[in-house]
Backbone as CSV, one residue per row, in Angstrom:
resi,resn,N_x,N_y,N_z,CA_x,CA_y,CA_z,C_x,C_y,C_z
1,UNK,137.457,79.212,103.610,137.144,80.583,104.006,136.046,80.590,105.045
2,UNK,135.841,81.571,106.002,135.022,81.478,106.883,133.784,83.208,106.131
3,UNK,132.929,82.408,106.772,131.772,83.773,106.271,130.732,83.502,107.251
4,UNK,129.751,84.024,107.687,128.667,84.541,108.145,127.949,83.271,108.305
5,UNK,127.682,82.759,109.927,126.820,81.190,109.633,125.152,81.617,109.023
6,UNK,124.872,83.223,109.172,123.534,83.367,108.941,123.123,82.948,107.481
7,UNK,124.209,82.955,106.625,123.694,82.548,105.447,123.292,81.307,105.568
8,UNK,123.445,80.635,105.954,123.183,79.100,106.014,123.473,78.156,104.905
9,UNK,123.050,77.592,104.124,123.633,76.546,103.217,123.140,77.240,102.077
10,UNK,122.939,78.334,101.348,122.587,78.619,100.318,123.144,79.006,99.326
11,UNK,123.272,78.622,98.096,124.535,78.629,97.020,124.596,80.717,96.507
12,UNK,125.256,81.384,96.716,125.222,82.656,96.087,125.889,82.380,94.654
13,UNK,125.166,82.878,93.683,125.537,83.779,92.518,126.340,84.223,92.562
14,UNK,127.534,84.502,92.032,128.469,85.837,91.766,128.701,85.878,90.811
15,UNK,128.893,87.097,89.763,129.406,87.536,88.932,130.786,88.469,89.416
16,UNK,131.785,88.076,88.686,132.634,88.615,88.865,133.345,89.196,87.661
17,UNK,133.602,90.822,87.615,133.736,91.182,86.257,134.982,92.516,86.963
18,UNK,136.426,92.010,86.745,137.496,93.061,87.458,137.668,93.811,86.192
19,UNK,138.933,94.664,86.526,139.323,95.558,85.331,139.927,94.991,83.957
20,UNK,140.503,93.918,84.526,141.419,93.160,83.133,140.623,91.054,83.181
21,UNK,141.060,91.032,81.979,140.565,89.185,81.831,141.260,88.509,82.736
22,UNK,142.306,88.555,82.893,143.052,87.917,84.029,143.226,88.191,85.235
23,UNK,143.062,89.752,85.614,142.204,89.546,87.140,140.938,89.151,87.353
24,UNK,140.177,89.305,86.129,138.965,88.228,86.809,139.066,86.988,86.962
25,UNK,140.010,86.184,86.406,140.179,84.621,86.331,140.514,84.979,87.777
26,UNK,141.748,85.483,87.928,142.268,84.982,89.233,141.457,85.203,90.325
27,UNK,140.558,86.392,90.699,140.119,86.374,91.572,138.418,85.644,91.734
28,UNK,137.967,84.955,90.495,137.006,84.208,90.446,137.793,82.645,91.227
29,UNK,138.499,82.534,90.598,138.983,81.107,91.133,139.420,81.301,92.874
30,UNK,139.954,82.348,93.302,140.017,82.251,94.421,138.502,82.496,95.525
31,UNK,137.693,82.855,94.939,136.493,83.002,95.491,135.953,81.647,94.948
32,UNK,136.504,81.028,94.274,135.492,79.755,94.510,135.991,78.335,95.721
33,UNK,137.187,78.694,96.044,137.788,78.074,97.560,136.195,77.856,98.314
34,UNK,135.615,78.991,98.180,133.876,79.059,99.191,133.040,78.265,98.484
35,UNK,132.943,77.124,99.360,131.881,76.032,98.490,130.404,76.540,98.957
36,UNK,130.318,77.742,99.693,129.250,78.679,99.179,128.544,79.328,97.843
37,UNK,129.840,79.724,97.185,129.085,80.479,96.374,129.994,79.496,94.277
38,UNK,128.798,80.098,93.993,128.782,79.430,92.541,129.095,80.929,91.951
39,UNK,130.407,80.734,91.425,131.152,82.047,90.972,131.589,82.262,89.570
40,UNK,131.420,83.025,88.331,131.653,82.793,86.714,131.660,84.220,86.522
41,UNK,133.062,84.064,85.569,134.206,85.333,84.931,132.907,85.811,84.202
42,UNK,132.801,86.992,84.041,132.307,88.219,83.617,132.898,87.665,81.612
43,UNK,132.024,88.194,80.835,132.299,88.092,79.165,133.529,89.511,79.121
44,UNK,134.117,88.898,78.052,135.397,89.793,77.826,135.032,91.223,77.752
45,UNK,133.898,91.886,77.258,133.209,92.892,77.133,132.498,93.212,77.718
46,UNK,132.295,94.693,78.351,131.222,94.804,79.812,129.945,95.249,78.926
47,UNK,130.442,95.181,77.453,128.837,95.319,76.833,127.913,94.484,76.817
48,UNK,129.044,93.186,77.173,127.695,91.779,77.175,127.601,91.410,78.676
49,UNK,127.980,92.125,79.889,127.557,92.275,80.979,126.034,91.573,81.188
50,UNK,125.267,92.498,80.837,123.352,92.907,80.686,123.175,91.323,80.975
51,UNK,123.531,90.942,79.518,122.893,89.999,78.697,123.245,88.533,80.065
52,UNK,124.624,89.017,80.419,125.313,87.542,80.805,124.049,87.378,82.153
53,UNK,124.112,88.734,83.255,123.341,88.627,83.812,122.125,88.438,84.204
54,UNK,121.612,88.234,82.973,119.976,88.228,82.843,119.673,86.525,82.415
55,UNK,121.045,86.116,81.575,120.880,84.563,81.366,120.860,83.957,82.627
56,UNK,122.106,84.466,83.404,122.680,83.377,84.603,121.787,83.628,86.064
57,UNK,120.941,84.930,86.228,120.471,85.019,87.437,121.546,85.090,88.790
58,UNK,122.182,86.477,88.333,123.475,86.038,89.136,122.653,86.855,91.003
59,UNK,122.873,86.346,92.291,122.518,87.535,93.441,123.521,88.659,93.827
60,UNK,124.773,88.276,93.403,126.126,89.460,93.924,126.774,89.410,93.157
61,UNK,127.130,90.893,92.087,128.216,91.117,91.482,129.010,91.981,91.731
62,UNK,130.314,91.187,91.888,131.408,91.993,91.974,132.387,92.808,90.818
63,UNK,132.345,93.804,90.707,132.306,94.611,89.826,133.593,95.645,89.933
64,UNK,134.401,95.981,89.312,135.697,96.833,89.203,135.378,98.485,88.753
65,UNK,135.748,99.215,89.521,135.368,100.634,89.026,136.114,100.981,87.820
66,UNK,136.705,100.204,86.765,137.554,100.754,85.789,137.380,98.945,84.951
67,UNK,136.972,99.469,83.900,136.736,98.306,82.952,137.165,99.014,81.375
68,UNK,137.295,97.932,80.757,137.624,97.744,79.578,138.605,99.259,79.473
69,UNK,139.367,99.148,79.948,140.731,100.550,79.784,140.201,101.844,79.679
70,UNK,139.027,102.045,80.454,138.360,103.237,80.669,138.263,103.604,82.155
71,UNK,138.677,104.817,83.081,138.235,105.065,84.068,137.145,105.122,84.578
72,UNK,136.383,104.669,85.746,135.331,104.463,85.917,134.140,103.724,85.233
73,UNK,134.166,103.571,84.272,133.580,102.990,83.390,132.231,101.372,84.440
74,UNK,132.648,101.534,85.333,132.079,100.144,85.932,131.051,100.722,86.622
75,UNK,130.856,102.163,87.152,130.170,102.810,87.244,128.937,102.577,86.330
76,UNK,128.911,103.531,85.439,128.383,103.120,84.107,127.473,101.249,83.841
77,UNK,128.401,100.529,84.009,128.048,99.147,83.662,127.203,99.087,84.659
78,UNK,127.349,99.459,85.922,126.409,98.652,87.639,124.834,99.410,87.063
79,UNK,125.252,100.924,86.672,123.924,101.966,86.670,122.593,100.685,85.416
80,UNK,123.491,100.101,84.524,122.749,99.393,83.711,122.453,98.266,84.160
81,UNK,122.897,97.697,84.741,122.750,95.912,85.315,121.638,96.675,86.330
82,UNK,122.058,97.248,87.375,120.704,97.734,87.860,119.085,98.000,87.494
83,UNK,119.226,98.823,86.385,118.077,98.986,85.810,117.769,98.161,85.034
84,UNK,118.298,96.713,84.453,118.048,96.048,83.934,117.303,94.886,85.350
85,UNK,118.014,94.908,86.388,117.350,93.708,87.710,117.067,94.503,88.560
86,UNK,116.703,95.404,89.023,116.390,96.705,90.514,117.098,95.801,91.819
87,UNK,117.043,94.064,91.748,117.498,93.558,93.338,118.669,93.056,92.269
88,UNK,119.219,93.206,91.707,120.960,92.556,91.907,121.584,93.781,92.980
89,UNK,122.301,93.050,93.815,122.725,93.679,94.613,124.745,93.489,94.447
90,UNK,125.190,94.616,94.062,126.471,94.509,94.048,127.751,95.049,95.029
91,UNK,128.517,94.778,94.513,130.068,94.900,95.496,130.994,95.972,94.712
92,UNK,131.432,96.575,95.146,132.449,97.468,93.623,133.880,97.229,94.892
93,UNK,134.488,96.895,93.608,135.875,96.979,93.718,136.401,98.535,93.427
94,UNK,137.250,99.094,94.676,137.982,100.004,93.821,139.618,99.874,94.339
95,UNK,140.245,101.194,93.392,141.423,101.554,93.843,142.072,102.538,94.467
96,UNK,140.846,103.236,94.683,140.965,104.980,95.619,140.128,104.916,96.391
97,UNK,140.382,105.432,97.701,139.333,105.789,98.339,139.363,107.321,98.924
98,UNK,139.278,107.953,97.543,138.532,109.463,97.342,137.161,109.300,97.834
99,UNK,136.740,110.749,98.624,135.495,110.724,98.733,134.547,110.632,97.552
100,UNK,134.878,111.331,96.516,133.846,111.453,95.404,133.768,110.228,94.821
101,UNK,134.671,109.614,94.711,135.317,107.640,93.560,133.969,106.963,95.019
102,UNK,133.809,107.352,96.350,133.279,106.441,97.126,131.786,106.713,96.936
103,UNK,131.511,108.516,96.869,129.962,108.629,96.934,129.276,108.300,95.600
104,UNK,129.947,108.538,94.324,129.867,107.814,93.079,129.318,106.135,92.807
105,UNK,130.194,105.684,93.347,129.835,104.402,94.121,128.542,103.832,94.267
106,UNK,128.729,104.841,95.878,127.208,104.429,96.214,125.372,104.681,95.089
107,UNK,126.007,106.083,94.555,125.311,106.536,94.014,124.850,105.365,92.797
108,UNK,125.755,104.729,91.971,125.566,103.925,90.870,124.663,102.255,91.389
109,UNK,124.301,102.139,93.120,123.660,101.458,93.429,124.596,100.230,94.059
110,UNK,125.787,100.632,94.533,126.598,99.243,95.030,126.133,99.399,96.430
111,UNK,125.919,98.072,97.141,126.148,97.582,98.508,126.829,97.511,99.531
112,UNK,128.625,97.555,98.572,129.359,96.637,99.279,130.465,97.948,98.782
113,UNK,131.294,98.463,99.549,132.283,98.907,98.938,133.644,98.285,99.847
114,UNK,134.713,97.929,98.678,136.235,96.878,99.121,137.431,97.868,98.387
115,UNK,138.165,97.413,98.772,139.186,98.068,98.293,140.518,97.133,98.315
116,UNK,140.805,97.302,97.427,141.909,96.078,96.468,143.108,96.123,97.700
117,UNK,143.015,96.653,98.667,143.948,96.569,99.311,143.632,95.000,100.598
118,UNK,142.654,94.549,100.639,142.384,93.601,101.625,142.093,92.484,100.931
119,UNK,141.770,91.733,101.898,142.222,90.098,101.464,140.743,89.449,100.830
120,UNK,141.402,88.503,100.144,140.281,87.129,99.548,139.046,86.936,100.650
121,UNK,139.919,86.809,101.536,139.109,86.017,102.894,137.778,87.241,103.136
122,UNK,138.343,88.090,103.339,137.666,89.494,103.866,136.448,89.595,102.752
123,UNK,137.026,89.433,101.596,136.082,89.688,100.275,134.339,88.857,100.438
124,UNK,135.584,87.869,100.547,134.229,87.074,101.045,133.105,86.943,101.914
125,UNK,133.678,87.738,102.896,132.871,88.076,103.869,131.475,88.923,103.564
126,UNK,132.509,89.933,102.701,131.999,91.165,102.036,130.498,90.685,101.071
127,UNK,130.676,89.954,100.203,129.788,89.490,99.675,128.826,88.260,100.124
128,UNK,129.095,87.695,100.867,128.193,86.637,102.342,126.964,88.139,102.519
129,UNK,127.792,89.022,103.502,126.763,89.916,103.889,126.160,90.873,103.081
130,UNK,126.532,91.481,102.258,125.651,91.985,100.969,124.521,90.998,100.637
131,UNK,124.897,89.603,100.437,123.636,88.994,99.633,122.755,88.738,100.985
132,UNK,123.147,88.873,101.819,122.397,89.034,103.298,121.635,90.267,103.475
133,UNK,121.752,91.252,102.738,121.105,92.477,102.505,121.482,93.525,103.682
134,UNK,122.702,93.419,103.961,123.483,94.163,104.676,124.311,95.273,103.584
135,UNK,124.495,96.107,104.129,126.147,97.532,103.764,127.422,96.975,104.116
136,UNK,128.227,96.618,103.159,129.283,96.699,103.857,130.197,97.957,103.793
137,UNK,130.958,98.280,104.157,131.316,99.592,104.093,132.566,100.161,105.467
138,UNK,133.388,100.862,105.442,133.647,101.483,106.868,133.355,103.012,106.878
139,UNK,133.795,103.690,108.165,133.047,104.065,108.810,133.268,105.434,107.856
140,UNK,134.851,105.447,107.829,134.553,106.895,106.376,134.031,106.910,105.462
141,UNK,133.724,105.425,104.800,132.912,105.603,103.493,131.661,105.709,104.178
142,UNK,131.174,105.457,104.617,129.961,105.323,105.723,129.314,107.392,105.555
143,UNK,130.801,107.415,106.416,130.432,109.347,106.218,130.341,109.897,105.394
144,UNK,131.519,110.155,104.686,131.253,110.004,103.310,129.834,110.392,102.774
145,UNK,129.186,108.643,101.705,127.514,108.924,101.903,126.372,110.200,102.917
146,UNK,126.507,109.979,103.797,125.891,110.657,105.236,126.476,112.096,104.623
147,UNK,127.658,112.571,104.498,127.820,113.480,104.220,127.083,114.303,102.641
148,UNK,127.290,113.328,102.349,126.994,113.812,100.734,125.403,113.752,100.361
149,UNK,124.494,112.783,101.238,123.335,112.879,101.107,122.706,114.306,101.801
150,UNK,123.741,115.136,102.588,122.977,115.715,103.825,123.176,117.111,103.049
151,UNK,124.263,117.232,102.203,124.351,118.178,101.502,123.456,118.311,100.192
152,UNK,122.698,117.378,99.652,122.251,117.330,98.415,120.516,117.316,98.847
153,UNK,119.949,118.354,99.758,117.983,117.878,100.094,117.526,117.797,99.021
154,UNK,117.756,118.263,97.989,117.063,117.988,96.775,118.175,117.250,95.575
155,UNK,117.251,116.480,94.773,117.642,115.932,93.453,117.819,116.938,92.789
156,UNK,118.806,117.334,91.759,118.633,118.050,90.671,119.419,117.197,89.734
157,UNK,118.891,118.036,88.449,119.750,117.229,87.188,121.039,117.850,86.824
158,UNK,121.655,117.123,85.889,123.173,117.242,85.591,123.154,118.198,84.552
159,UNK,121.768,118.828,84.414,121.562,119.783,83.295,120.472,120.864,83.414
160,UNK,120.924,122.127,83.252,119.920,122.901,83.738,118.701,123.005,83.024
161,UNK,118.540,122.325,82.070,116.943,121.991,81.484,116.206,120.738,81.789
162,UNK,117.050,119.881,82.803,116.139,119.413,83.827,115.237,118.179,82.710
163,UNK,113.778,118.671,83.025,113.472,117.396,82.312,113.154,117.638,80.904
164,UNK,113.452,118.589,80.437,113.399,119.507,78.876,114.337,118.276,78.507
165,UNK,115.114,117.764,78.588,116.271,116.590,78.137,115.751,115.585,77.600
166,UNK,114.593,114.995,77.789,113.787,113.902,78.122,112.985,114.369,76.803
167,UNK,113.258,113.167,75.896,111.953,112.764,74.965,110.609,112.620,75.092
168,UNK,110.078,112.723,73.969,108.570,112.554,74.284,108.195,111.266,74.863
169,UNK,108.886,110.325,74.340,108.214,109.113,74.697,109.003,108.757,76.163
170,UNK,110.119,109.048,76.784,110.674,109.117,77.832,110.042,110.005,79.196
171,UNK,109.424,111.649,78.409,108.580,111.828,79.519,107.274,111.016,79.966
172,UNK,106.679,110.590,78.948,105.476,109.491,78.877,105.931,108.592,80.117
173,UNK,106.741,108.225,80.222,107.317,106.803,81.261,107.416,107.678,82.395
174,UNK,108.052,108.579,82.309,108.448,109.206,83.591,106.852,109.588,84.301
175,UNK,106.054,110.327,83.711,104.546,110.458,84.014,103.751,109.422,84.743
176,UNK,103.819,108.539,83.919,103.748,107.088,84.484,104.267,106.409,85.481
177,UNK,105.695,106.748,86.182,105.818,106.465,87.044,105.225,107.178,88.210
178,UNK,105.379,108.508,88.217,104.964,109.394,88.875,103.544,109.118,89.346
179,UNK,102.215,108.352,89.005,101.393,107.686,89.157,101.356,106.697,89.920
180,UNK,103.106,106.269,89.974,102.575,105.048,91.286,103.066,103.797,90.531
181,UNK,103.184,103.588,88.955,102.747,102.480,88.490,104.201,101.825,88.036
182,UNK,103.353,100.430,88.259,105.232,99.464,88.398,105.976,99.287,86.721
183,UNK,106.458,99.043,86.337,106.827,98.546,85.405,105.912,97.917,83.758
184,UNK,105.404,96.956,84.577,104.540,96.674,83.934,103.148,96.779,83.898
185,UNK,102.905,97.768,84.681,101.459,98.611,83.924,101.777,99.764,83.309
186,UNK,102.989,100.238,83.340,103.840,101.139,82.283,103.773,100.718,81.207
187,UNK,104.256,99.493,80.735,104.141,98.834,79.791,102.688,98.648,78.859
188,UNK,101.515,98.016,80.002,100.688,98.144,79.661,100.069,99.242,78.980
189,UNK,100.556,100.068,79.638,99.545,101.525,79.283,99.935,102.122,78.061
190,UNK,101.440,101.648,78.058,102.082,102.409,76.753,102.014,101.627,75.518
191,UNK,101.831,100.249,75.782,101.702,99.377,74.750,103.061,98.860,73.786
192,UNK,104.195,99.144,75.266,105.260,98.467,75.270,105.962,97.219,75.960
193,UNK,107.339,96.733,75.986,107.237,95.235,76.483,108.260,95.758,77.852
194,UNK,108.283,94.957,78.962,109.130,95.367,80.229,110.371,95.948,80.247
195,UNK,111.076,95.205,79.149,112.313,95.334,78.810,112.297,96.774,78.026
196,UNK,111.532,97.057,77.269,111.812,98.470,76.415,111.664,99.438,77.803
197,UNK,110.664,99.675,78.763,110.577,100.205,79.563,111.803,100.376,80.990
198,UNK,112.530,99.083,80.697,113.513,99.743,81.725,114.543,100.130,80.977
199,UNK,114.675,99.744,79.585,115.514,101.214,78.966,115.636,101.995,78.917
200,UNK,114.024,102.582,78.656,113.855,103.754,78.869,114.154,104.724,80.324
201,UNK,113.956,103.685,81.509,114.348,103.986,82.500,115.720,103.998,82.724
202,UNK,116.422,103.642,81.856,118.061,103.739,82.504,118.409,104.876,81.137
203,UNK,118.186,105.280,79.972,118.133,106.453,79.402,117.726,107.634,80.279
204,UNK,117.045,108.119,81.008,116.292,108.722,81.554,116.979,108.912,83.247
205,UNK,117.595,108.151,83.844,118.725,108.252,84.680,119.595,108.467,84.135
206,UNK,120.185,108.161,83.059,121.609,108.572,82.637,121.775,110.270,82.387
207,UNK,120.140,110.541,81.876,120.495,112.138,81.685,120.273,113.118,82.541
208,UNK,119.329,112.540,83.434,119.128,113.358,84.572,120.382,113.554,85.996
209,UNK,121.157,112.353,85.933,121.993,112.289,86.925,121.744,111.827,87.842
210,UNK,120.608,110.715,87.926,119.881,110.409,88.931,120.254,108.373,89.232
211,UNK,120.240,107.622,89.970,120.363,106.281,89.955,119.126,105.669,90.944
212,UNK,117.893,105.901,90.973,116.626,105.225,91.379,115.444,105.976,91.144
213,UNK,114.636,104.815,90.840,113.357,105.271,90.905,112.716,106.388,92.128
214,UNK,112.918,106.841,92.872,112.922,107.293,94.268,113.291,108.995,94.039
215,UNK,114.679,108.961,93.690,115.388,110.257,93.268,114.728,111.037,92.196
216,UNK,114.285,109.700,91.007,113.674,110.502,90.191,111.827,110.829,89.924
217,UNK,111.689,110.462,91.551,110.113,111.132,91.275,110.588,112.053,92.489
218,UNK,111.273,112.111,93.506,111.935,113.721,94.128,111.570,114.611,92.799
219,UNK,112.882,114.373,92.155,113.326,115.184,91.169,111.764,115.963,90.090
220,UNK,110.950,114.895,89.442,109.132,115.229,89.314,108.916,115.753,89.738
221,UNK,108.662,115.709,91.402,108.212,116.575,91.874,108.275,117.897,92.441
222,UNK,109.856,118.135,92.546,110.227,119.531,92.091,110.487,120.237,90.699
223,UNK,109.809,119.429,89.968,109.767,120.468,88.796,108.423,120.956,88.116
224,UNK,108.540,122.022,87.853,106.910,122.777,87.483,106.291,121.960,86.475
225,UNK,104.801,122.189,85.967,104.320,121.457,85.151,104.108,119.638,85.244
226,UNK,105.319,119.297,86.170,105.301,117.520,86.032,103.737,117.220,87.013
227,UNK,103.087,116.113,86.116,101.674,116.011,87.151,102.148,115.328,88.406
228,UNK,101.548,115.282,89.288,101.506,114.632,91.007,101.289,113.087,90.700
229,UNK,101.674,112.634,91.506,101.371,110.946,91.641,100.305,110.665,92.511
230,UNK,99.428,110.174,92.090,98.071,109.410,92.938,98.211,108.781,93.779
231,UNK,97.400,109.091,94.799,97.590,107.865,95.726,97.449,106.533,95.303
232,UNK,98.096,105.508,95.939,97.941,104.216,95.893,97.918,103.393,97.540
233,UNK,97.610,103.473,98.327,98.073,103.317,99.677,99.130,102.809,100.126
234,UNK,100.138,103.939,99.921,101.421,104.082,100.468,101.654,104.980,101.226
235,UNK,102.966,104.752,101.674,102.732,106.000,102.785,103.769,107.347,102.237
236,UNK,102.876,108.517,102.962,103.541,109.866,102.700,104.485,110.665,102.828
237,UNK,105.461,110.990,102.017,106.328,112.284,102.169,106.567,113.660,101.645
238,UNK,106.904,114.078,102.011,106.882,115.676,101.520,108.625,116.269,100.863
239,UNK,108.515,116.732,99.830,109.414,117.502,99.186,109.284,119.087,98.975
240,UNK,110.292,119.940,98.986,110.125,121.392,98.723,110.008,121.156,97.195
241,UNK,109.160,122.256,96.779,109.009,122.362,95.337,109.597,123.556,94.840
242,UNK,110.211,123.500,93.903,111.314,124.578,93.510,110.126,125.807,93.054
243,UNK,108.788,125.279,92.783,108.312,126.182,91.579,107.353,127.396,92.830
244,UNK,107.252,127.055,93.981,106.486,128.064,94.455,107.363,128.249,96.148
245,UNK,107.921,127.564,96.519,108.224,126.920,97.988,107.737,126.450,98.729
246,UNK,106.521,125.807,98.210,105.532,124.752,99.565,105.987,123.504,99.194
247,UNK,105.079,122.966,100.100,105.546,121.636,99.763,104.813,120.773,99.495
248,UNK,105.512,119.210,98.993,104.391,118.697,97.967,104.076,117.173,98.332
249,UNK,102.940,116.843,98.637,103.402,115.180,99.293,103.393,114.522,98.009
250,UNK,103.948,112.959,98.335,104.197,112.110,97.208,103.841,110.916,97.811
251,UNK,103.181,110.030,96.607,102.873,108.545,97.267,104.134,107.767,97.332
252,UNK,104.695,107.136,98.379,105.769,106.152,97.983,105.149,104.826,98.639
253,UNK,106.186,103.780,98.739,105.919,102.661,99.294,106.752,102.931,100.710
254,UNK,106.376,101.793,101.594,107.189,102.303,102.663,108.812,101.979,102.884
255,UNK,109.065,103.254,103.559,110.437,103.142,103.836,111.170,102.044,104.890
256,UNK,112.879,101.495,104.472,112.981,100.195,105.641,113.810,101.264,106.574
257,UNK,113.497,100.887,107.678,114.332,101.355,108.988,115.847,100.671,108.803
258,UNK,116.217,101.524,108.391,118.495,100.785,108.722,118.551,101.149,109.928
259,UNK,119.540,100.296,110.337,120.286,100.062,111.739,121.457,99.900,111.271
260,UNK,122.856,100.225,112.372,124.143,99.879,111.910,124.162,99.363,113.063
261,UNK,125.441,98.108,112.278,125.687,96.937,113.136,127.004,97.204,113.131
262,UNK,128.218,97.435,114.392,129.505,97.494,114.247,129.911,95.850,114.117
263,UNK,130.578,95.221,113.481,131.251,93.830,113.404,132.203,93.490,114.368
264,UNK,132.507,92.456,114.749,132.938,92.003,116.376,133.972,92.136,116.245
265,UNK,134.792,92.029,114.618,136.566,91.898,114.743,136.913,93.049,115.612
266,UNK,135.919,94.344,116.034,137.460,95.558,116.452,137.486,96.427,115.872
267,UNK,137.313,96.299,114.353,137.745,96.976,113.472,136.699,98.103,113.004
268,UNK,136.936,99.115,112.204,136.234,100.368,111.893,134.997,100.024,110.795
269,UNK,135.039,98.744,110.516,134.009,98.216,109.762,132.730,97.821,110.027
270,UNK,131.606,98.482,109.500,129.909,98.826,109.913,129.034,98.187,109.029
271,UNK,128.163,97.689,109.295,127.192,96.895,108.456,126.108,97.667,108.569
272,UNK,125.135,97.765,107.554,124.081,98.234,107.805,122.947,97.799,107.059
273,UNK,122.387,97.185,108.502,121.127,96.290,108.369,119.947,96.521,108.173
274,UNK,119.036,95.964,107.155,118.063,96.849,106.767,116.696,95.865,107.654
275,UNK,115.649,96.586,107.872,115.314,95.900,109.121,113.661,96.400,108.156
276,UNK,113.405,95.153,107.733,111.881,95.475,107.552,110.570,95.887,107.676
277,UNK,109.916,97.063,107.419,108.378,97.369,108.395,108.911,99.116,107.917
278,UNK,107.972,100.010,108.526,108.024,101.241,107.943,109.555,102.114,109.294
279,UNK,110.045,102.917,108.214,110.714,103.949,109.192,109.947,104.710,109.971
280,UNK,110.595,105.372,111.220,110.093,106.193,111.889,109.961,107.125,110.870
281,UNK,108.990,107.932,111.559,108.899,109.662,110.702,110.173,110.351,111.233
C-alpha cells in the first residue's frame, strides 16, 4: 500500500472495531498488508472497547457507526474512548452519507470520515493522515460541519434544564473545570482518582449533548448562576450570555490555526491541517 512519506518509519496503532466480528477480521488483516501500522480486532463487545484501549495504547481507531446490532451505537463507543484518552484520534466508518449520520460524526470527536464505499488502499491513506493530525474528509462533509457549526453560535443542552441535569457531585467537576483546572487538580481538589473524574466527564457530556471540554465551558458560561473561570494565562474569548445579553470572556488555552490542504489526486478530497501557534482573532 502506498501512504504519506511524511509519516516516516513510525509504527501506528490501530484499533479496529467494524459492525460485525468478521468484518473486523477481514478488514484488520487487510490493513495489515501496511508494514506501517501494527493493527488488532477490537473485543467482541464494544463494552470492553475502554478497557482494550487503555491496555494497548492504540494512536488511530477505526471505528463503525453501528456496532453490536444497534444503530449508531459507535457513536456512543468513540464519545467514551474519547473521554477516556482526549488524543486518541479516530476514523469512523460509515454507511450513509446523510448530513446529520456526518455532523454526528464529527460531533462524537472523529478525524477521519470514510465511507464503506472506497478502497483498502484509500483507507489507508485515511488513517496515515489522521495520525498525522490532519481531517480527512471531502468537501461535502467538509460543509456539512461548516454548515452546522455556523448554525449552532451557542452550545445548548439536549434538555431544557440545562445544567439542573447534573448531580451534585458532577456540578462540582464541572465548576472545576470552569476554573481552568486540568484533570488532575480536579482530582486533587475533589479528593478523587483521574479515572473517576473523566467519568464523570463523559456522564456530564452525555447529558448535556455536548462532546468537549470547550463546548462545555461555552455552554457554563451561558448559563446563569455557573461561576466564571479564572484567569490562568491563556488567551481570551467572548461568548453571549443567555442570562442578560452581554458578553462574557473566558480563559481558554490557545486556539490552532487550520488550513485546508486540497490532495494532489484531483479529487474532491480536503485535508485539514492543523498548524500550531495561536489563531488569528
Amino acid at each position: 500500500m502506498q501512504y504519506d512519506q511524511a509519516s516516516g518509519d513510525e509504527t501506528i496503532r490501530v484499533l479496529v472495531a467494524d459492525d460485525t466480528r468478521i468484518h473486523t477480521q477481514l478488514l484488520a488483516d487487510a490493513l495489515r498488508r501496511d508494514n506501517h501500522m501494527e493493527v488488532i480486532g477490537s473485543p467482541p463487545h464494544s463494552a470492553d472497547l475502554v478497557e482494550a484501549a487503555k491496555l494497548h495504547k492504540f494512536n488511530v481507531v477505526l471505528i463503525s457507526a453501528n456496532m453490536d446490532e444497534e444503530p449508531l451505537r459507535g457513536f456512543e463507543v468513540l464519545r467514551q474512548l474519547r473521554a477516556s484518552d482526549p488524543e486518541l484520534r479516530a476514523v469512523m466508518l460509515l454507511d450513509s452519507s446523510k448530513r446529520e449520520i456526518i455532523v454526528q460524526a464529527f460531533r462524537a470527536g472523529a478525524r477521519g470520515i470514510f465511507s464503506r464505499h472506497e478502497s483498502v488502499e484509500t483507507l489507508a491513506k485515511c488513517i496515515h493522515s489522521v495520525h498525522q493530525g490532519q481531517i480527512w474528509a471531502n468537501s461535502q462533509q467538509l460543509s456539512f460541519a461548516v454548515e452546522a457549526l455556523a448554525a449552532s453560535p451557542m452550545v445548548r443542552a439536549v434538555d431544557a434544564n440545562g445544567l439542573n441535569l447534573l448531580s451534585k457531585r458532577e456540578l462540582e467537576v464541572v465548576r472545576c473545570l470552569s476554573e481552568g483546572l486540568t484533570n488532575r487538580e480536579i482530582a486533587g481538589r475533589l479528593g478523587l482518582s483521574q479515572h473517576t473524574i473523566k467519568n464523570y466527564l463523559f456522564r456530564v457530556f452525555d447529558k448535556l449533548g455536548v462532546s468537549s471540554r470547550l463546548e462545555l465551558l461555552f455552554m457554563t458560561l451561558s448559563h446563569a448562576g455557573t461561576p466564571q473561570p479564572t484567569s490562568r494565562n491563556r488567551s481570551s474569548v467572548t461568548v453571549p450570555s443567555k442570562a442578560n445579553g452581554t458578553r462574557v470572556g473566558a480563559s481558554l488555552p490557545p486556539r490552532p490555526a487550520v488550513g485546508v490542504t486540497p490532495k494532489n489526486s484531483g479529487d474532491d478530497v480536503l485535508r485539514l491541517r492543523v498548524v500550531h501557534g495561536a489563531a488569528p482573532e
